[in-house]
TIRO-2110 file (N, C-alpha, C; in Angstrom, 1 decimal):
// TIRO-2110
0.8, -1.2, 0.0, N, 1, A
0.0, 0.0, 0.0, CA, 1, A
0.9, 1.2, 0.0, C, 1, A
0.0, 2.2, -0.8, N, 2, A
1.4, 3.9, -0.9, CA, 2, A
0.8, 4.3, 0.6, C, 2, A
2.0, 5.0, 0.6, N, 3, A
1.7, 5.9, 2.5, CA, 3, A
2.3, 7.2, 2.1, C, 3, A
1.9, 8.2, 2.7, N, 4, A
2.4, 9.6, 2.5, CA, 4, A
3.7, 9.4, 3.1, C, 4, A
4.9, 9.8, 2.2, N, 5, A
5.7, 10.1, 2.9, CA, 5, A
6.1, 11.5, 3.6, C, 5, A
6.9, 11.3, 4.1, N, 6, A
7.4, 13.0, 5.0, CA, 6, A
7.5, 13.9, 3.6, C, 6, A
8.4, 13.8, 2.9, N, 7, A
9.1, 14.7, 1.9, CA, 7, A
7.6, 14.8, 0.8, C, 7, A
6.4, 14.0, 0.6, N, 8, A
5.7, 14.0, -0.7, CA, 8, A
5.1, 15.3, -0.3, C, 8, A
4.9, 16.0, -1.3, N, 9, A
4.1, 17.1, -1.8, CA, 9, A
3.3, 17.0, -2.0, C, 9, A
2.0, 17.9, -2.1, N, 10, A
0.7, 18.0, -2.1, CA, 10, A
1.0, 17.7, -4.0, C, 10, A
1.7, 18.1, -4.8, N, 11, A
2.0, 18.0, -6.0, CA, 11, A
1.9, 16.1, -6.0, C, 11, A
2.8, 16.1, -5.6, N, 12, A
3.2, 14.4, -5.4, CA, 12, A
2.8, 13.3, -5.4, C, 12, A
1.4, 14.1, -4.3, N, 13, A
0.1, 12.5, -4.0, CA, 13, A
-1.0, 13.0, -5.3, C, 13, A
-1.0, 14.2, -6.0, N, 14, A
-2.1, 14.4, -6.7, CA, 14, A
-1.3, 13.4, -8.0, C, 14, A
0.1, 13.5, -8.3, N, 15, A
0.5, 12.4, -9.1, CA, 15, A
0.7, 11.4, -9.4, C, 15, A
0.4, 10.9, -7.8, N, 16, A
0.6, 9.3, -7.8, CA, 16, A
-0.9, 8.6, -7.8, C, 16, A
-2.2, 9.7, -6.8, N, 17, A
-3.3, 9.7, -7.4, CA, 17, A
-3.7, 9.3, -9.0, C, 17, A
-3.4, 10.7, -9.3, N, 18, A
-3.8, 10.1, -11.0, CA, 18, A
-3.2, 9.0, -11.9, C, 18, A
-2.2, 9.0, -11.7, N, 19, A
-1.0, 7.7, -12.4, CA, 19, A
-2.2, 6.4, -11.7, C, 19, A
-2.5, 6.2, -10.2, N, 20, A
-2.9, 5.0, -9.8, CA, 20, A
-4.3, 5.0, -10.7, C, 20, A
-5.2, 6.1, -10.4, N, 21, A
-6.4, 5.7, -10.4, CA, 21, A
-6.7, 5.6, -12.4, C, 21, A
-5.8, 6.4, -13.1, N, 22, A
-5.6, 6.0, -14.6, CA, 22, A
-5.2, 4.8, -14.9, C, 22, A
-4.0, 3.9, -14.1, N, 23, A
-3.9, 2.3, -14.5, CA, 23, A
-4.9, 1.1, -13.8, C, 23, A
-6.0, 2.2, -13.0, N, 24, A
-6.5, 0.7, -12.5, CA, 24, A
-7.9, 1.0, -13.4, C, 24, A
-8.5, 2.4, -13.9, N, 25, A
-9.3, 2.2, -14.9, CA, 25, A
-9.2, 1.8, -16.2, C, 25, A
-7.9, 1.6, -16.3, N, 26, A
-6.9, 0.9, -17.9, CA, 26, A
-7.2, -0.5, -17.6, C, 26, A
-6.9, -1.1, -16.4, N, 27, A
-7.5, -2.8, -16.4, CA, 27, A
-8.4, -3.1, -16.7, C, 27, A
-9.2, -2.4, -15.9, N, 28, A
-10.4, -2.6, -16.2, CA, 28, A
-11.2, -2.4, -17.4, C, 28, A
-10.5, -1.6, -18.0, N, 29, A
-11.1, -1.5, -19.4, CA, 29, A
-10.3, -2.6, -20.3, C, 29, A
-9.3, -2.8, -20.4, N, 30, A
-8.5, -4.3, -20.8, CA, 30, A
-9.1, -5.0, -20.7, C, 30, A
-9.4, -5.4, -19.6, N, 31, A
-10.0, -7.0, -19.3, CA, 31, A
-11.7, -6.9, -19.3, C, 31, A
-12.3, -5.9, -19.3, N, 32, A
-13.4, -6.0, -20.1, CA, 32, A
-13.5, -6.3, -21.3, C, 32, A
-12.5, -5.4, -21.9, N, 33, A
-12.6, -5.8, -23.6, CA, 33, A
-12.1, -7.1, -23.9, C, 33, A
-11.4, -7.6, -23.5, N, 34, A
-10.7, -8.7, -23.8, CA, 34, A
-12.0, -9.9, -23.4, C, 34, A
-12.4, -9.9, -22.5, N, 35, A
-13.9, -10.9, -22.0, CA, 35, A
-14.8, -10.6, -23.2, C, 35, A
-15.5, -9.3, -23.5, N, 36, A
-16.0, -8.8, -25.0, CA, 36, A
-15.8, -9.9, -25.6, C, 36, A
-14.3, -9.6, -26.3, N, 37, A
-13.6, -10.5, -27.3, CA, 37, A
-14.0, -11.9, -27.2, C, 37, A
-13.6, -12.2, -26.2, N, 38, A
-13.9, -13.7, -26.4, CA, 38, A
-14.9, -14.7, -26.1, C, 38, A
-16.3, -13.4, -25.7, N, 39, A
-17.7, -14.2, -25.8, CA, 39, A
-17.9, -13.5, -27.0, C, 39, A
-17.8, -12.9, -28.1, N, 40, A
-17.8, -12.5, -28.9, CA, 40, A
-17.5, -13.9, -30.1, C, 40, A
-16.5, -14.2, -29.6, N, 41, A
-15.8, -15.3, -30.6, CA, 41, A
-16.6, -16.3, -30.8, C, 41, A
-16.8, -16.8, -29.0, N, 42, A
-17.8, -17.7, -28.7, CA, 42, A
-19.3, -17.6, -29.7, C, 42, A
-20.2, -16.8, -29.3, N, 43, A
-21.4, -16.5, -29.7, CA, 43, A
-22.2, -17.4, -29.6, C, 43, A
-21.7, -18.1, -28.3, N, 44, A
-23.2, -19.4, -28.4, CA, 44, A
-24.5, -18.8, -27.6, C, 44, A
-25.7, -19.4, -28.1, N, 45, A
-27.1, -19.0, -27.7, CA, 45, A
-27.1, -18.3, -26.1, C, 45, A
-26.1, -19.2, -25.2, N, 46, A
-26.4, -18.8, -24.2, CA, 46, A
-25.6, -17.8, -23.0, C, 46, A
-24.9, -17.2, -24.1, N, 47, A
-23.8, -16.1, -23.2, CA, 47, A
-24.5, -14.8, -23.9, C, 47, A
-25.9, -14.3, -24.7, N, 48, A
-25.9, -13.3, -25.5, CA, 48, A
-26.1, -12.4, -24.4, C, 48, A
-27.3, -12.8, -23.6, N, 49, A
-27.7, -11.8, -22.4, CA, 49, A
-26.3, -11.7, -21.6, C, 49, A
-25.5, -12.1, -21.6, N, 50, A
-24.0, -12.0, -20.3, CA, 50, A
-23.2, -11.1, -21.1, C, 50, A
-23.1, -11.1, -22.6, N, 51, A
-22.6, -10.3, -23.7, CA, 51, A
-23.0, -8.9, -23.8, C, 51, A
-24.9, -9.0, -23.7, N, 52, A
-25.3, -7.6, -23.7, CA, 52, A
-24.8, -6.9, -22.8, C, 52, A
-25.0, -7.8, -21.7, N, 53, A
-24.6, -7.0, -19.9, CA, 53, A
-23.4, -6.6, -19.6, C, 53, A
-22.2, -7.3, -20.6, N, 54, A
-21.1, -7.0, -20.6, CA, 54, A
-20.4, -5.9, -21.1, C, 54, A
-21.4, -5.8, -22.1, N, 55, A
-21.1, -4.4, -23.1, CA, 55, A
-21.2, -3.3, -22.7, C, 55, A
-22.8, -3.0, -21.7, N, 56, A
-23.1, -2.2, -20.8, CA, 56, A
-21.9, -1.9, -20.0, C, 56, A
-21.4, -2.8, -19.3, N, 57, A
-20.7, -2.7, -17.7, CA, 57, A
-19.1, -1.4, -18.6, C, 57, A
-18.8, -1.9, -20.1, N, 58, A
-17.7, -1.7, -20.4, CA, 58, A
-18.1, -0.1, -20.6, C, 58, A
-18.9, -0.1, -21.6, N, 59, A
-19.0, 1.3, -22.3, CA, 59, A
-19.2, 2.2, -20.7, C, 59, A
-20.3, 1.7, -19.6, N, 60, A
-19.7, 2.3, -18.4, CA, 60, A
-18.5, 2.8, -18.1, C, 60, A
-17.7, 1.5, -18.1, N, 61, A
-16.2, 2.2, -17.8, CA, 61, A
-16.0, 3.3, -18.7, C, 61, A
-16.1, 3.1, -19.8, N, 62, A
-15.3, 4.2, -21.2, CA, 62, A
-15.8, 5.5, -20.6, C, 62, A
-17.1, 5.3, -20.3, N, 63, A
-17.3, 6.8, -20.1, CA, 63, A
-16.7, 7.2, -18.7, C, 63, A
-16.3, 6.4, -17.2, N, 64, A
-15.4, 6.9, -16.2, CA, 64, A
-13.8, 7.1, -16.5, C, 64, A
-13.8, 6.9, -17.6, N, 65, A
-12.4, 7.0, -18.3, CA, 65, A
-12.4, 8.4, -18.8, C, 65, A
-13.5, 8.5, -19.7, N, 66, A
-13.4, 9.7, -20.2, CA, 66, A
-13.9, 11.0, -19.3, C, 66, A
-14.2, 10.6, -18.1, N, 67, A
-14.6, 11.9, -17.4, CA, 67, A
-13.2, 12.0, -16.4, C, 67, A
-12.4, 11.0, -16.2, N, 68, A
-11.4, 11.1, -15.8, CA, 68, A
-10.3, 11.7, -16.9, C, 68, A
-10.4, 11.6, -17.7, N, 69, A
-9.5, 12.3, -18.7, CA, 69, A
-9.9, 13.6, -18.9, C, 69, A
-11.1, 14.1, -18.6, N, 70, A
-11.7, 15.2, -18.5, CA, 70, A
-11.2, 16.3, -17.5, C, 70, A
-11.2, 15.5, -16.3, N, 71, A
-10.8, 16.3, -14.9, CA, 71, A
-9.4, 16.5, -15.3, C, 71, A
-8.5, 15.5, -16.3, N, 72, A
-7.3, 16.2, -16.1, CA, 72, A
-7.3, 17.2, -17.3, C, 72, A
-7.8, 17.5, -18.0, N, 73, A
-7.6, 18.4, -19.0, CA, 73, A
-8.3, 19.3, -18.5, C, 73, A
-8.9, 19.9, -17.4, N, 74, A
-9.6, 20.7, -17.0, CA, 74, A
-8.6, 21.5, -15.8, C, 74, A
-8.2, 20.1, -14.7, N, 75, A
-7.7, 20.4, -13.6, CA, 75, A
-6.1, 20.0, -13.3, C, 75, A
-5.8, 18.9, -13.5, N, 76, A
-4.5, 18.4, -13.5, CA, 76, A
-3.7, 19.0, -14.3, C, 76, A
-3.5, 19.3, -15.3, N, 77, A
-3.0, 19.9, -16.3, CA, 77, A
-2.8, 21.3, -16.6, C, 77, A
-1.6, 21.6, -16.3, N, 78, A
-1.7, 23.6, -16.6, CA, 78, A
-2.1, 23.8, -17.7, C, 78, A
-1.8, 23.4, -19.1, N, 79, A
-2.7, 23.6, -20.1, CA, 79, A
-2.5, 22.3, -21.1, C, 79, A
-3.4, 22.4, -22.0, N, 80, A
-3.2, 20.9, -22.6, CA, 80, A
-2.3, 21.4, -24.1, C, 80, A
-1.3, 22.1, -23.8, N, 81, A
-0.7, 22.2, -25.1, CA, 81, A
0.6, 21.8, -24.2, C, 81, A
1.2, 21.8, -23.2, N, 82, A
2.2, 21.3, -22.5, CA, 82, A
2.1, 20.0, -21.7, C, 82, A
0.8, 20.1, -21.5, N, 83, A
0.5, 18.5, -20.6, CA, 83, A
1.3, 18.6, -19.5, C, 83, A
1.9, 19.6, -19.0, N, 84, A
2.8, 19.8, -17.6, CA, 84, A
1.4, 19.8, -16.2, C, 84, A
1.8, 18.9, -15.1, N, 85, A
1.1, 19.1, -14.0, CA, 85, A
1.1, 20.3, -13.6, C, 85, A
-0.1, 20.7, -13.2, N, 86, A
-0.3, 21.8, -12.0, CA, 86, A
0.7, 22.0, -11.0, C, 86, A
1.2, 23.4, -10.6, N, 87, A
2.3, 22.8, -9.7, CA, 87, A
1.9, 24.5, -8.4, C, 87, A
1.1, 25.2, -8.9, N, 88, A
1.3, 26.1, -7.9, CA, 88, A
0.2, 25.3, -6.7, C, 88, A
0.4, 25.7, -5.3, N, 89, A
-0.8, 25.4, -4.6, CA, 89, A
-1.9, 25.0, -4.8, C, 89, A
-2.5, 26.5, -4.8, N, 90, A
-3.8, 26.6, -5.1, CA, 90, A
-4.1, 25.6, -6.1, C, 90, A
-3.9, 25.4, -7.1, N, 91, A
-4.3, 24.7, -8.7, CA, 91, A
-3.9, 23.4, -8.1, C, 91, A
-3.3, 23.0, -7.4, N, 92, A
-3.1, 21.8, -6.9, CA, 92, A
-4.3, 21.1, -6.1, C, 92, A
-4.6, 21.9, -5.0, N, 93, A
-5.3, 22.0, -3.9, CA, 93, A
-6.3, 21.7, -4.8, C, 93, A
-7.1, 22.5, -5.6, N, 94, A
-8.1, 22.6, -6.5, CA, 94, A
-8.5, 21.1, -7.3, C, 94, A
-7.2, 21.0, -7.8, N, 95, A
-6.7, 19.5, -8.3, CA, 95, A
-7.6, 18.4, -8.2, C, 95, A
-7.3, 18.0, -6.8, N, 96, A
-7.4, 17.0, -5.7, CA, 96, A
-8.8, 17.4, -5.3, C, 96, A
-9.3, 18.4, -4.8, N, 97, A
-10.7, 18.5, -4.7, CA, 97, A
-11.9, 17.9, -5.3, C, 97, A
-11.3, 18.5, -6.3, N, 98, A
-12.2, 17.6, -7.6, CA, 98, A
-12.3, 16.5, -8.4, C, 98, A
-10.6, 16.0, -7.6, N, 99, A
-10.6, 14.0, -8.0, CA, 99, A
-11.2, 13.9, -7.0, C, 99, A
-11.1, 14.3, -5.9, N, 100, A
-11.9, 13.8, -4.6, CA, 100, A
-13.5, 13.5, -4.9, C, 100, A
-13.9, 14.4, -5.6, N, 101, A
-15.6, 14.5, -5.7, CA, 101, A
-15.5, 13.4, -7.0, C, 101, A
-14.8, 13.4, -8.4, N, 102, A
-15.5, 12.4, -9.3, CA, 102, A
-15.2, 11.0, -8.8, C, 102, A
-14.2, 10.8, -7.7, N, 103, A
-13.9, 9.7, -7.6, CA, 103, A
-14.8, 9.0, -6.5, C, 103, A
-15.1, 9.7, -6.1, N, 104, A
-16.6, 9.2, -4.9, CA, 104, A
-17.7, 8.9, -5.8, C, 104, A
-18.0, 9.9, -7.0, N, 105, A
-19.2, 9.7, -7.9, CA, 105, A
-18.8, 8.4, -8.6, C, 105, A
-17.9, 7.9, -8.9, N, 106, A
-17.4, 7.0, -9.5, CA, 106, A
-17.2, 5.8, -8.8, C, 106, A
-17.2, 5.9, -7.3, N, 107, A
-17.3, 5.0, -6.4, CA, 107, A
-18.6, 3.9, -6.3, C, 107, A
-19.8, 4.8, -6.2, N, 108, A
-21.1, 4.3, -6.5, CA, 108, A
-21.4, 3.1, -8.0, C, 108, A
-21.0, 4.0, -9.0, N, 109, A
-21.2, 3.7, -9.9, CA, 109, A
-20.2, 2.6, -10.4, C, 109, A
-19.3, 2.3, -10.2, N, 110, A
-17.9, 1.2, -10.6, CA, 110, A
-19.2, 0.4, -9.3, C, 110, A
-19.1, 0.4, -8.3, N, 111, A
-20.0, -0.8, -7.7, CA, 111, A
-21.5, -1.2, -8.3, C, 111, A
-22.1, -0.6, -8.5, N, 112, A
-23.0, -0.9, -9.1, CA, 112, A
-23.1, -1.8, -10.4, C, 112, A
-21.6, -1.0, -10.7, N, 113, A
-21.4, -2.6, -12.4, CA, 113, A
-20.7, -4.1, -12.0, C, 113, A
-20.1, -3.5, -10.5, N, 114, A
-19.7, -5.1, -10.0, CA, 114, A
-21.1, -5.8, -9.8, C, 114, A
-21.6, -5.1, -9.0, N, 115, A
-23.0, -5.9, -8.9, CA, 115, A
-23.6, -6.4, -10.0, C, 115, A
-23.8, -5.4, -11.0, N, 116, A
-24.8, -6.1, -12.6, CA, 116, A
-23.6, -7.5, -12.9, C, 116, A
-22.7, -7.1, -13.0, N, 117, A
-21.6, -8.1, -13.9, CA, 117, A
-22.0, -9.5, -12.5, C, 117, A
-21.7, -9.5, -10.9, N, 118, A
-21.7, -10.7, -10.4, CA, 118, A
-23.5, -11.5, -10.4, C, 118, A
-24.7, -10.1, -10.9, N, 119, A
-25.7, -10.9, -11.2, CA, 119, A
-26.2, -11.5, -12.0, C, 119, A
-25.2, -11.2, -13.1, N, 120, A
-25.4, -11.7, -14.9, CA, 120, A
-25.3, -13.2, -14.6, C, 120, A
-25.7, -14.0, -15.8, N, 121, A
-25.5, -15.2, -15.9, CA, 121, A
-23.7, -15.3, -16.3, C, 121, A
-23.4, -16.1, -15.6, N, 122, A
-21.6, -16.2, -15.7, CA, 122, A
-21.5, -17.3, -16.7, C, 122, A
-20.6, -17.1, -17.7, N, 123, A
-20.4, -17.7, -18.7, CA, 123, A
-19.6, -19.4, -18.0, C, 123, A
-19.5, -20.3, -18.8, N, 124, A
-18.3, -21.3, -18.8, CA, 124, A
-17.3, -21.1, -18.4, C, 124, A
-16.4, -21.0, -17.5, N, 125, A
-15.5, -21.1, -16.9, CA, 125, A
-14.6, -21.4, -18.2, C, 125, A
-14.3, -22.8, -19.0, N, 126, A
-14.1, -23.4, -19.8, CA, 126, A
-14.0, -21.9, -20.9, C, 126, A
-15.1, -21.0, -20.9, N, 127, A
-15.2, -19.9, -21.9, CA, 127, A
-13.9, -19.3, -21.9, C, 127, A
-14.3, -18.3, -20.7, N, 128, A
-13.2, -17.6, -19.9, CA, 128, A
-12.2, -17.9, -19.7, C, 128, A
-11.4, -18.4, -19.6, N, 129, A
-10.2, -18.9, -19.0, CA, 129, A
-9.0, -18.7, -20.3, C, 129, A
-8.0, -18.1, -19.6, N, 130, A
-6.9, -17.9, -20.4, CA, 130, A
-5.7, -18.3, -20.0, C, 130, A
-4.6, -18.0, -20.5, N, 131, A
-3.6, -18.8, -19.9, CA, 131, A
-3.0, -18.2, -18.7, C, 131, A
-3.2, -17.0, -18.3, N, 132, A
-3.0, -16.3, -17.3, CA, 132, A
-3.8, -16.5, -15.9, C, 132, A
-5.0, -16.8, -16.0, N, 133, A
-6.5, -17.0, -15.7, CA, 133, A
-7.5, -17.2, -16.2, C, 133, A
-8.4, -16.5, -15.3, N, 134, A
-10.1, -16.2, -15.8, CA, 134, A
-10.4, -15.1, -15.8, C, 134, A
-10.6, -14.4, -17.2, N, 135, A
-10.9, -13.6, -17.7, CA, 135, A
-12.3, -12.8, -16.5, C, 135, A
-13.3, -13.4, -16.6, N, 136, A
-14.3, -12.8, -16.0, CA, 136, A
-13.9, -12.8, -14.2, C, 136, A
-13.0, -13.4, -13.8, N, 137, A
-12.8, -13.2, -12.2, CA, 137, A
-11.5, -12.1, -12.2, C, 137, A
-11.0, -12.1, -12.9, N, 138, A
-10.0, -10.7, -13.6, CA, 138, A
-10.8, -9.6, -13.8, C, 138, A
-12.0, -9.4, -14.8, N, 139, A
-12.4, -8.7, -15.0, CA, 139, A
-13.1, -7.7, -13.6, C, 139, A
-13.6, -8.9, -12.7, N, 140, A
-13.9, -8.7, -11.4, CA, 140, A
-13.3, -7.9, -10.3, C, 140, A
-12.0, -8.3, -10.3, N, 141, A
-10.9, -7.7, -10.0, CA, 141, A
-10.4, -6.4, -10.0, C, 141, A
-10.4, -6.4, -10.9, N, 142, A
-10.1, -4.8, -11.7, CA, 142, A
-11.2, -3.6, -11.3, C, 142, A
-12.7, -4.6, -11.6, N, 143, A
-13.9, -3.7, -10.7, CA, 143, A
-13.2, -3.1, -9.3, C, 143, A
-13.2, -4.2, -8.6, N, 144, A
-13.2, -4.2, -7.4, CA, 144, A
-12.1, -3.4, -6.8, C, 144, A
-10.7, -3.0, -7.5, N, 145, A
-9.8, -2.5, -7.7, CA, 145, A
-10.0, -1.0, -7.3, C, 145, A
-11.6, -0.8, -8.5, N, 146, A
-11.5, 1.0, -8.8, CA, 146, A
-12.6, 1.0, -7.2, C, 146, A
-13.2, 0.4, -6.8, N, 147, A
-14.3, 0.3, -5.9, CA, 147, A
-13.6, 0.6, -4.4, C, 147, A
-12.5, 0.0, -4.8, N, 148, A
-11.4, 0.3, -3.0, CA, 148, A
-10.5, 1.3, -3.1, C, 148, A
-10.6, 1.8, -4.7, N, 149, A
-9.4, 2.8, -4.6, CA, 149, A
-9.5, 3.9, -3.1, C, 149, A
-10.8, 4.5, -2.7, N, 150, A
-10.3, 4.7, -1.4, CA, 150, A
-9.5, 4.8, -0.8, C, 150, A
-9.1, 3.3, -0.5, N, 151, A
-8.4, 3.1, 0.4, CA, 151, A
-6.9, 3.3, 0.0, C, 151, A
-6.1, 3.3, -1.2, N, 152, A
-5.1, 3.9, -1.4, CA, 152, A
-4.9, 5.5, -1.2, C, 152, A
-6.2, 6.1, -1.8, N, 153, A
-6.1, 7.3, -1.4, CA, 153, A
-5.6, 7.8, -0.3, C, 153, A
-6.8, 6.8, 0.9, N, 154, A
-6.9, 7.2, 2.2, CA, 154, A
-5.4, 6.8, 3.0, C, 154, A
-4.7, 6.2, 2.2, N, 155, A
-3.4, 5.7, 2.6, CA, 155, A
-2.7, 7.2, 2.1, C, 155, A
-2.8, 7.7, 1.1, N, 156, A
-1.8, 8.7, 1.1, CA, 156, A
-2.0, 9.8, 1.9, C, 156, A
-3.1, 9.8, 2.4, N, 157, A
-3.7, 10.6, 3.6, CA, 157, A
-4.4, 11.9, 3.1, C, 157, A
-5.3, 11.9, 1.6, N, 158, A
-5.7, 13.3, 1.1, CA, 158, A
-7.1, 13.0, 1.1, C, 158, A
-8.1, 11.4, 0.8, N, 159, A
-9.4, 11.3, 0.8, CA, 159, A
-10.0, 10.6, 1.6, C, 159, A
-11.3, 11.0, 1.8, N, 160, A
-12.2, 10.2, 2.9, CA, 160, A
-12.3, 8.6, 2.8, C, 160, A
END
């Protein structure tokens, strides 16, 4: 788990914030798509409804992606022709305030698709499964990832 250290900056946790909560909405959009893919391939009679539901849960994410890409082009970023982080205070402070708020709105909502995704009908194991794993307990994963981010937060010591 990250912990604030002594020396981190209010700059610092807002960067390790975004870097964290950017690669664990990146999984999750992976391994959604990737499960897509491969009831996709499948297409037997009885994964269609798990397929529709799956689509749903994804394009969900696309759009917490894209409202997170939003906050940084709005807030994170001094301007989007340098792509350089915010670095005065204030704009920092500011920063973080406002991952604070989409990330709680996003909290709700990333659980709610664990929930649709663990009430769907679950495909064949046999389906899912890759050489790494199971795609759909992966997929799960990754939910549950963005659902506790909290708690990394609350480890760097800036969110509720």
């Amino acid at each position: 788990m990250a912990h604030l250290l002594p020396h981190d900056t209010p700059g610092d946790v807002l960067w390790r914030l975004n870097n964290e909560y950017r690669k664990r909405l990146s999984h999750a959009q992976t391994y959604l798509d990737l499960l897509e893919q491969l009831l996709m391939i499948q297409a037997a009679d009885d994964i269609f409804e798990t397929l529709a539901i799956l689509q749903q849960v994804r394009q969900e994410i696309v759009t917490l992606t894209e409202e997170h890409r939003d906050w940084r082009h709005h807030f994170y970023y001094d301007s989007l022709e340098t792509r350089r982080m915010v670095q005065d205070d204030r704009a920092v402070n500011k920063a973080l305030a406002r991952f604070s708020r989409m990330r709680s709105q996003h909290e709700q909502r990333v659980y709610d698709l664990y929930m649709t995704l663990e009430r769907s009908p679950r495909p064949n194991a046999q389906i899912t499964r890759v050489p790494n794993g199971d795609l759909w307990v992966m997929a799960q994963y990754a939910l549950n990832d963005l659902i506790v981010f909290g708690d990394f937060a609350t480890n760097l010591g800036v969110l509720n």
